[in-house]
C-alpha positions in Angstrom: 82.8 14.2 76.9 82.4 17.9 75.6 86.1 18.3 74.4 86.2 14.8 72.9 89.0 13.5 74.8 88.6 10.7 77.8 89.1 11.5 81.5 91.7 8.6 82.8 91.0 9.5 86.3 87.2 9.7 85.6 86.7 6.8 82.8 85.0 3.6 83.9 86.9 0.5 82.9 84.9 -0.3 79.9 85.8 2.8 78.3 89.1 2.7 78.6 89.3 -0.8 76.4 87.7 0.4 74.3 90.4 2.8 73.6 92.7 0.4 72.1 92.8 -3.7 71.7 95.8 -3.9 73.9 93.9 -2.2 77.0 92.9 -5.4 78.2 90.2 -5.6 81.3 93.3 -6.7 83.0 95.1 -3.3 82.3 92.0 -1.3 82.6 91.6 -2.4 86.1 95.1 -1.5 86.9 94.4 2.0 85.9 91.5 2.2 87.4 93.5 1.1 90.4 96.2 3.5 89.9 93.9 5.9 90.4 92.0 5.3 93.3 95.0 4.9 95.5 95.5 7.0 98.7 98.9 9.0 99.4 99.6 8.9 103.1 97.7 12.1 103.6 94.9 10.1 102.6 94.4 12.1 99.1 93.8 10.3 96.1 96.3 9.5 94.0 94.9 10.5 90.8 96.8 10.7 87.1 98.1 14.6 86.9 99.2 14.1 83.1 98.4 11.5 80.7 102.4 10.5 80.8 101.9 9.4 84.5 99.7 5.8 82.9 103.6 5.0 82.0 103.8 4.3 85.9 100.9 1.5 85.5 101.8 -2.3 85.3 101.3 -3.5 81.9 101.2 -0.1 79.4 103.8 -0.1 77.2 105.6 2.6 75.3 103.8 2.4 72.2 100.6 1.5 73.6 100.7 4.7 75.8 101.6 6.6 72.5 98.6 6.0 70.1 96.0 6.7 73.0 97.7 9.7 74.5 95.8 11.9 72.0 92.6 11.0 73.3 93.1 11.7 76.9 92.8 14.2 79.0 93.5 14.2 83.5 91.0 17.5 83.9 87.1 17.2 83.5 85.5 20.5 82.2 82.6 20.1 84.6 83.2 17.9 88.5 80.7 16.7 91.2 80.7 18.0 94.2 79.1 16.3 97.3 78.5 17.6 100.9 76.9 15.8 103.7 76.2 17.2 107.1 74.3 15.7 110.3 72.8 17.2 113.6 71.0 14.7 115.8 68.2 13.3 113.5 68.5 15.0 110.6 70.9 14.4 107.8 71.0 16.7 104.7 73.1 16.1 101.4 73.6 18.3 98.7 75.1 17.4 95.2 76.4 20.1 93.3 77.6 20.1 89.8 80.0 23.2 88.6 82.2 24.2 85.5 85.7 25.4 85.9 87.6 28.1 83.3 90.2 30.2 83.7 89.6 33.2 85.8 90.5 36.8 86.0 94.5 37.2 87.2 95.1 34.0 86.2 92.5 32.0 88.9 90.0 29.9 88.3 86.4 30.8 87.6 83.4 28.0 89.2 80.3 27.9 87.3 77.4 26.1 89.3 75.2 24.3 86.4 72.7 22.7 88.6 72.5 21.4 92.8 69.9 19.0 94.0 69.0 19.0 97.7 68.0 15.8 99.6 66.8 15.6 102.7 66.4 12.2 104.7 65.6 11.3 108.6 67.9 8.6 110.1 66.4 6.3 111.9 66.0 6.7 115.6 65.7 3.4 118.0 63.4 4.2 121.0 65.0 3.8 124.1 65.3 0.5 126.0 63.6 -0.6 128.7 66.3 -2.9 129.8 
């Protein structure tokens, strides 16, 4: 990562035992779990601080405390994917953007690079049944 420190809501499992030799697989997954959990909106349930892993089965105190400095919950650069269909014809679009802080306090989107891909779904003739 650019600033150094690991993404916990972004980090494959590997990564994260690599952090420390108490983040076991077995803990890793449980993150990694954590995080992909849906509220009953249907949103992710992603970390929003690094003190949040407390919640997770299985991460202790002091554990928590020596890799808290190398984590961060924001990416400086995110995916973005879009998909639309009509009839035949799907397209998709993967966008990749930066975000800093904006004028007034906002924040300013940066696109670094988009990739377009066009595909034709497959059509079954009609039946003569």
């Amino acid at each position: 990562p650019a600033s150094g420190l690991i993404n916990v809501n972004t980090a494959p499992e590997e990564l994260l035992t690599a952090l420390d030799d108490e983040v076991t697989p077995q803990l890793a997954a449980a993150i990694a779990a954590h995080r992909t959990r849906r509220a009953t909106d249907g949103a992710w349930q992603h970390f929003k601080n690094v003190q949040e892993l407390s919640q997770v089965e299985g991460m202790s105190s002091q554990l928590l405390t020596r890799i808290t400095p190398r984590l961060t919950v924001v990416a400086p650069a995110f995916e973005i994917r879009v998909r639309s269909e009509t009839g035949a014809v799907v397209k998709q679009w993967l966008y990749v953007v930066t975000r800093a802080a904006g004028p007034q306090g906002g924040v300013a989107m940066t696109l670094i690079a988009q990739q377009r891909e066009v595909e034709a779904k497959a059509i079954k003739p009609p039946s003569d049944e």
